[in-house]
Backbone as a chain_set.jsonl record, in Angstrom:
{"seq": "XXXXXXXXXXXXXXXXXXXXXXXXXXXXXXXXXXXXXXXXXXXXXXXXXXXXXXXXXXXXXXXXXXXXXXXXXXXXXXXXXXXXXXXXXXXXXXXXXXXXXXXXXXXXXXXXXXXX", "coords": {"N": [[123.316, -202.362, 35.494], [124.421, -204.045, 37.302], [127.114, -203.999, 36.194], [128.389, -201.31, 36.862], [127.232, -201.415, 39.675], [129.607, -203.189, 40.705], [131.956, -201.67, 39.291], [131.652, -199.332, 41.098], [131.929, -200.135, 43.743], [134.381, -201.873, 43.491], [136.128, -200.931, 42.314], [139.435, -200.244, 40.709], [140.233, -202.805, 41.176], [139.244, -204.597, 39.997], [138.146, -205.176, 36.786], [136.048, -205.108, 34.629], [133.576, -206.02, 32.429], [130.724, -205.529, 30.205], [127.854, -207.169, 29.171], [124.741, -208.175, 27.016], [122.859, -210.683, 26.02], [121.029, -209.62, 24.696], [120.818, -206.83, 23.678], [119.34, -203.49, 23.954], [119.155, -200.479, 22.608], [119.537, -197.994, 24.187], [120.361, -197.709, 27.622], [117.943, -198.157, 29.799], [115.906, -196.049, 31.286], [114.913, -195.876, 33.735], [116.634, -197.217, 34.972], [118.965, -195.803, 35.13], [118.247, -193.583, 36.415], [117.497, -194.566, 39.146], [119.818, -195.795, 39.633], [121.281, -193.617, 39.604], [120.129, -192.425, 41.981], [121.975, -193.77, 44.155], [124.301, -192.536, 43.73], [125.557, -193.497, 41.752], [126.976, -193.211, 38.554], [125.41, -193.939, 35.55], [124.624, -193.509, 33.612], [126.458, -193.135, 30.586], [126.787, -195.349, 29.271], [126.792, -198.408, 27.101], [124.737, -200.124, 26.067], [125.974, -203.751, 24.78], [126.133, -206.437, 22.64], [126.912, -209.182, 24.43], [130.298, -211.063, 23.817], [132.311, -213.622, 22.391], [134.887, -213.42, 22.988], [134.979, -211.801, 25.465], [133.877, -213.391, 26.883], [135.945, -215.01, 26.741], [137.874, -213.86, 27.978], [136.897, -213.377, 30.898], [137.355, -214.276, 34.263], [134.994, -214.731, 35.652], [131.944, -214.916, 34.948], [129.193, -213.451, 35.197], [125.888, -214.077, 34.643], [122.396, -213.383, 33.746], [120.111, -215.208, 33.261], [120.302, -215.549, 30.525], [120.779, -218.247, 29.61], [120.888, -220.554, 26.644], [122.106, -218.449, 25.185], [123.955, -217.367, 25.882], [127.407, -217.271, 25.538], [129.416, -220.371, 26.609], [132.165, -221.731, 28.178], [134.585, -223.732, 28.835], [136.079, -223.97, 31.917], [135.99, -222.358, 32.81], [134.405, -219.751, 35.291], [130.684, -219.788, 35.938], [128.207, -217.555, 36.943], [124.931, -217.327, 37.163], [122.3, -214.9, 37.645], [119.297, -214.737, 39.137], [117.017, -212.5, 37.964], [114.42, -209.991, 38.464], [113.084, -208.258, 35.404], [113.876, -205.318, 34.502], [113.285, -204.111, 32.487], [110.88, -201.907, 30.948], [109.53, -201.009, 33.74], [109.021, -198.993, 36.37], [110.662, -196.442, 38.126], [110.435, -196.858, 41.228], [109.82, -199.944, 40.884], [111.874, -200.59, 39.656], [114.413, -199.973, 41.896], [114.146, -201.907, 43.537], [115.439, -204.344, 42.112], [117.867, -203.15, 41.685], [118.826, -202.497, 43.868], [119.069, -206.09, 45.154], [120.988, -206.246, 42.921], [122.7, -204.457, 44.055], [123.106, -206.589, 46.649], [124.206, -208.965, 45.654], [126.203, -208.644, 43.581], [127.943, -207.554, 45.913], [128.424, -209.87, 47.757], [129.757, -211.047, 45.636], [132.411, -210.174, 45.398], [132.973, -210.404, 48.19], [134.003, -212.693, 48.003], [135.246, -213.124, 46.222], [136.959, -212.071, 47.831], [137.734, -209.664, 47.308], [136.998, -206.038, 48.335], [134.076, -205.011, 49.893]], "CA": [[123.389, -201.976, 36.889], [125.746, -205.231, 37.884], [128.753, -203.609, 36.166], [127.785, -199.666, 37.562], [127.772, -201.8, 41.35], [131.45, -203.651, 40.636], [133.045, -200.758, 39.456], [131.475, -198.434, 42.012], [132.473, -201.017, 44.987], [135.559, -202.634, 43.602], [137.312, -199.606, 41.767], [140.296, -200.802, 39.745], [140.672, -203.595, 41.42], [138.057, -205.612, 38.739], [137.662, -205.25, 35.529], [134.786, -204.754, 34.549], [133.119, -206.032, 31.049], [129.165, -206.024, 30.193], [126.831, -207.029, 27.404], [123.946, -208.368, 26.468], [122.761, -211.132, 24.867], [119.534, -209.409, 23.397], [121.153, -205.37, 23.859], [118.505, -202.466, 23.595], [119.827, -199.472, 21.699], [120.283, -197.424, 25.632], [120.236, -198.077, 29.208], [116.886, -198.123, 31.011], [115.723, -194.309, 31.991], [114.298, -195.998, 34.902], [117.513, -197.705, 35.964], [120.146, -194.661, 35.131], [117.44, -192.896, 37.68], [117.786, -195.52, 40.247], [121.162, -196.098, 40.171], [121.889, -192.352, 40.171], [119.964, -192.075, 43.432], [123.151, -194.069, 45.006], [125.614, -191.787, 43.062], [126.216, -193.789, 40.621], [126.128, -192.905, 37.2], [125.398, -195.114, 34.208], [124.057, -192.73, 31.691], [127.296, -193.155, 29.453], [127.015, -197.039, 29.612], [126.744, -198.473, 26.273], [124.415, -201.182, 25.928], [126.265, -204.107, 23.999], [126.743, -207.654, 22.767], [128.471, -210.08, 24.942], [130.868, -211.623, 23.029], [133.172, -214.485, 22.772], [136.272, -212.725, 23.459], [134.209, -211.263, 26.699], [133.984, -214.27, 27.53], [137.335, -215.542, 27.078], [138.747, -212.938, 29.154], [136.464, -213.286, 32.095], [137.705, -214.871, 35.635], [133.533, -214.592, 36.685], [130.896, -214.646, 33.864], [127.928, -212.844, 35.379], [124.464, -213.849, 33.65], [121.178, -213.007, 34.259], [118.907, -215.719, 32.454], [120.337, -215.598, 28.717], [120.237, -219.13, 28.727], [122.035, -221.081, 25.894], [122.201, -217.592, 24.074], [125.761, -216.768, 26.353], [128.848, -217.844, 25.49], [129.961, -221.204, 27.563], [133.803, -222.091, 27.545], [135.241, -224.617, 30.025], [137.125, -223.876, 32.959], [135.22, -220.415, 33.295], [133.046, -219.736, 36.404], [129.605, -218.993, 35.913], [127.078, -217.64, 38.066], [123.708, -217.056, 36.855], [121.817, -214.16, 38.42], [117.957, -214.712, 38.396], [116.337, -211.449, 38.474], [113.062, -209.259, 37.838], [113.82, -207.688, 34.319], [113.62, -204.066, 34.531], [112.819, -203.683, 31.447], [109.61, -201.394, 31.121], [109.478, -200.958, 34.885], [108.781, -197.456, 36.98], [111.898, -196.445, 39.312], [110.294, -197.779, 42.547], [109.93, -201.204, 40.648], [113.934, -201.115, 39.657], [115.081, -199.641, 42.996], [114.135, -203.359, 44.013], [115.793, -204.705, 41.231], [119.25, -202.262, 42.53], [119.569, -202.876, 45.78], [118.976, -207.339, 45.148], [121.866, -206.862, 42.372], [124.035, -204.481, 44.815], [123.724, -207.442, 47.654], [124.637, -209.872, 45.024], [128.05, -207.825, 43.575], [128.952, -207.227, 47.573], [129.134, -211.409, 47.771], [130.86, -211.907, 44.671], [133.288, -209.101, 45.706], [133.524, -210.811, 49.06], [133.753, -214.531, 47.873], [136.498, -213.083, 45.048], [138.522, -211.417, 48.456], [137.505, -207.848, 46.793], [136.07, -205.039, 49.033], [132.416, -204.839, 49.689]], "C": [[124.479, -202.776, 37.604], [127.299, -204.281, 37.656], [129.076, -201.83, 36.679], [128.041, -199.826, 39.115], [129.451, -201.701, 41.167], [132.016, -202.417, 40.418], [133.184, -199.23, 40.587], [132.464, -199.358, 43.161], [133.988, -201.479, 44.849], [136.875, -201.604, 43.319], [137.846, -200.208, 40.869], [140.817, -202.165, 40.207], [140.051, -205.065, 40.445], [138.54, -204.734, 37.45], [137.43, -205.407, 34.95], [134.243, -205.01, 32.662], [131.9, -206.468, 30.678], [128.918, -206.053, 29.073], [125.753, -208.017, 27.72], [123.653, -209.383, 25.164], [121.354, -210.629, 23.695], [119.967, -207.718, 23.829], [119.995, -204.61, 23.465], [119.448, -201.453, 22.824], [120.58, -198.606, 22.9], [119.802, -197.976, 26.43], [119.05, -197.545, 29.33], [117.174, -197.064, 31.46], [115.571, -194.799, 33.283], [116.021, -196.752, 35.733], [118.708, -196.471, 35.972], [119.303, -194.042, 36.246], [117.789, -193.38, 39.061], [119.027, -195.78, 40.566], [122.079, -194.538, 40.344], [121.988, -191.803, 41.97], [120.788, -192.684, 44.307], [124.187, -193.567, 44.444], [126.111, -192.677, 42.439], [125.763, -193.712, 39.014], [126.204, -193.86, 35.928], [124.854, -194.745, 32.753], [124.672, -192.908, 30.554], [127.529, -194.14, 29.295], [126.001, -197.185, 28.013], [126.257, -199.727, 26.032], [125.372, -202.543, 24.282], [126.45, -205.327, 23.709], [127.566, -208.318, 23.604], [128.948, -210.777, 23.395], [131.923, -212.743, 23.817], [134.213, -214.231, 23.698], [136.06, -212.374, 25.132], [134.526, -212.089, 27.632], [135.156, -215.14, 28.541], [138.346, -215.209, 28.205], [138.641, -213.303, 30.427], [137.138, -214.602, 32.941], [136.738, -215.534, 35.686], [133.458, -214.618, 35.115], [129.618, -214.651, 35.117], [127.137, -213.641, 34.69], [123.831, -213.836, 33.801], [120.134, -213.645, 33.223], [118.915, -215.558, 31.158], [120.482, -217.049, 28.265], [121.607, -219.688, 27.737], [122.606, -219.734, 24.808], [123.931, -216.844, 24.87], [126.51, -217.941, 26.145], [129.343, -218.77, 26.996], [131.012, -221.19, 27.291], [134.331, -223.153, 28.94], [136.382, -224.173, 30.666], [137.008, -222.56, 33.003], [134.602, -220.692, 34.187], [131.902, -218.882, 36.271], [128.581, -219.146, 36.93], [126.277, -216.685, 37.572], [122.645, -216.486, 38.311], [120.13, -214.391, 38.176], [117.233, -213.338, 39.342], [115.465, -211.006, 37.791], [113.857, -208.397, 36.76], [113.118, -206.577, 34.272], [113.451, -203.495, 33.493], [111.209, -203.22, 31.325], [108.966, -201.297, 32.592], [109.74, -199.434, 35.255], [110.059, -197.624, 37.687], [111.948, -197.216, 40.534], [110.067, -199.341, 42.013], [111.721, -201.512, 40.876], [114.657, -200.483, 40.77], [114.947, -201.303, 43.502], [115.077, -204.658, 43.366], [117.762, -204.322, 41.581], [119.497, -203.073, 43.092], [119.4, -204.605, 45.694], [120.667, -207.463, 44.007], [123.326, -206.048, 43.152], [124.275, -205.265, 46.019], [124.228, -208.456, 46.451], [126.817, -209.622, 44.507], [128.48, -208.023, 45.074], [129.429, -209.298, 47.599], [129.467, -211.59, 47.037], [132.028, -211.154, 45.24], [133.905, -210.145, 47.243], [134.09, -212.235, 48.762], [135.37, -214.485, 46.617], [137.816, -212.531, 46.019], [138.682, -209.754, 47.775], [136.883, -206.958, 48.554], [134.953, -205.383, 48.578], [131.761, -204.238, 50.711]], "O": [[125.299, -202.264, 38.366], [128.187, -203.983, 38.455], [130.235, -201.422, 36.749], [128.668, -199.029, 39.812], [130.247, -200.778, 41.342], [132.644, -201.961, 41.374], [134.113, -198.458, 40.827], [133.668, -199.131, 43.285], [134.749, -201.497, 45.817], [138.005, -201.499, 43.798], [137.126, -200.802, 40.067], [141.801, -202.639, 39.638], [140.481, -206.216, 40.373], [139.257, -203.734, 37.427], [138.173, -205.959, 34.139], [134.563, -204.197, 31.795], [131.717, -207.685, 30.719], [129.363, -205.403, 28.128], [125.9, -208.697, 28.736], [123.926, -209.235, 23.972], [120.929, -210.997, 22.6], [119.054, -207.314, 24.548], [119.486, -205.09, 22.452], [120.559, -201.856, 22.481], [121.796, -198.415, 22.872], [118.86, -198.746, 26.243], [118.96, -196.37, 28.976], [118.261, -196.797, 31.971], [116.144, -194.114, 34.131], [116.294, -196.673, 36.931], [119.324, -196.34, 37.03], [119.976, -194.041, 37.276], [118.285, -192.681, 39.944], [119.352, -195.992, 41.734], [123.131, -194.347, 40.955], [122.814, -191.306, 42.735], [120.568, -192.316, 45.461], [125.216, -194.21, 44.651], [127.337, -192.741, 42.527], [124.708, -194.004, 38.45], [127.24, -194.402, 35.544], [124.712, -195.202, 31.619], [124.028, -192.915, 29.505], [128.732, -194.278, 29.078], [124.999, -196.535, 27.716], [127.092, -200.593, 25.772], [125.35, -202.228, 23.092], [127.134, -205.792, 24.62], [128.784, -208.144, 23.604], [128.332, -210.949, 22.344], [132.266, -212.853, 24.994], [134.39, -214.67, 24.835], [136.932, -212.675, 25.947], [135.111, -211.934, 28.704], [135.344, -215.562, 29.682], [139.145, -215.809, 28.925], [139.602, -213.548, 31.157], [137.388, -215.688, 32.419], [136.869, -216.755, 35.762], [134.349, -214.448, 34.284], [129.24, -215.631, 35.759], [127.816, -214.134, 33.79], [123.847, -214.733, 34.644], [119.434, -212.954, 32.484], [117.871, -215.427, 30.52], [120.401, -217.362, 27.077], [122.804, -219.444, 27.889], [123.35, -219.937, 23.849], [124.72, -216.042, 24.37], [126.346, -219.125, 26.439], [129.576, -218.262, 28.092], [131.283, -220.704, 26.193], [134.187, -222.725, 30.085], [137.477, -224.006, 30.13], [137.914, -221.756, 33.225], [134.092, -221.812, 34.216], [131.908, -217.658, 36.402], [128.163, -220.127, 37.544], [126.585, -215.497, 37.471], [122.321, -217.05, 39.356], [119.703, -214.217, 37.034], [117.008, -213.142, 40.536], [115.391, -211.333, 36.607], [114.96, -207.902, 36.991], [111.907, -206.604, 34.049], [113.453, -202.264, 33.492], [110.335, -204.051, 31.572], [107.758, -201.535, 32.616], [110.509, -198.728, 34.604], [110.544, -198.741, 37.868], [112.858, -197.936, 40.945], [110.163, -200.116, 42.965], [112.437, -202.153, 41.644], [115.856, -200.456, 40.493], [116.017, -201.789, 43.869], [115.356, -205.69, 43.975], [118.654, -205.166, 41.664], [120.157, -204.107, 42.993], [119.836, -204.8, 46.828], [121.417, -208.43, 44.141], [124.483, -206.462, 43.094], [125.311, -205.025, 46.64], [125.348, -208.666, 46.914], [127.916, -210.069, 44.833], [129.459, -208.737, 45.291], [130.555, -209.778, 47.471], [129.881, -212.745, 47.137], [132.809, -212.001, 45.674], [135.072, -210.529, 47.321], [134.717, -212.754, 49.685], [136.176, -215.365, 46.316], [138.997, -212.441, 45.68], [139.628, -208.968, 47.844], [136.48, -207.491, 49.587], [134.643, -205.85, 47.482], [130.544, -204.069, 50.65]]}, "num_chains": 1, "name": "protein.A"}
């Protein structure tokens, strides 16, 4: 849902790279639902490993509670998201879950000098 906000909000001005340190096989029915109901679509979103390289790249490292299982590297900025894990959750659970990680994107967006 984080990288579904950014590239909705930021456009091409980010770019944009997600994974998973424990990946499911697909995206959450309940969150492609939820995040449709703000026009955005995430159905073709490909749950996947973070990786090193991911890492390497990134400006920002996102993470949401993986812990020592993500890739550290020095002189990266990380900011650890702590949120309810929508995993096995109804729509009206992860609409709560949404809308807490699209105010979160809008202040990185603002704090990076992006649109929000």
């Amino acid at each position: 849902m984080a990288a579904g906000w950014m590239r909705h909000l930021a456009g091409e001005a980010v770019e944009v790279r997600s994974g998973g340190s424990e990946p499911t096989d697909v995206v959450n029915p309940a969150a492609v639902a939820a995040m449709a109901e703000r026009g955005i679509d995430i159905v073709s979103a490909k749950p996947r490993p973070w990786t090193d390289a991911d890492a390497r790249a990134a400006d920002v490292v996102v993470t949401m509670g993986c812990g020592d299982a993500c890739p550290v590297f020095p002189g990266k900025r990380y900011v650890d998201w702590v949120l309810d894990d929508p995993a096995g959750k109804d729509v009206a659970a992860v609409r709560l879950v949404r809308d807490e990680i699209e105010r979160r994107v809008r202040g990185l967006l603002a704090e990076l000098g992006g649109r929000a």
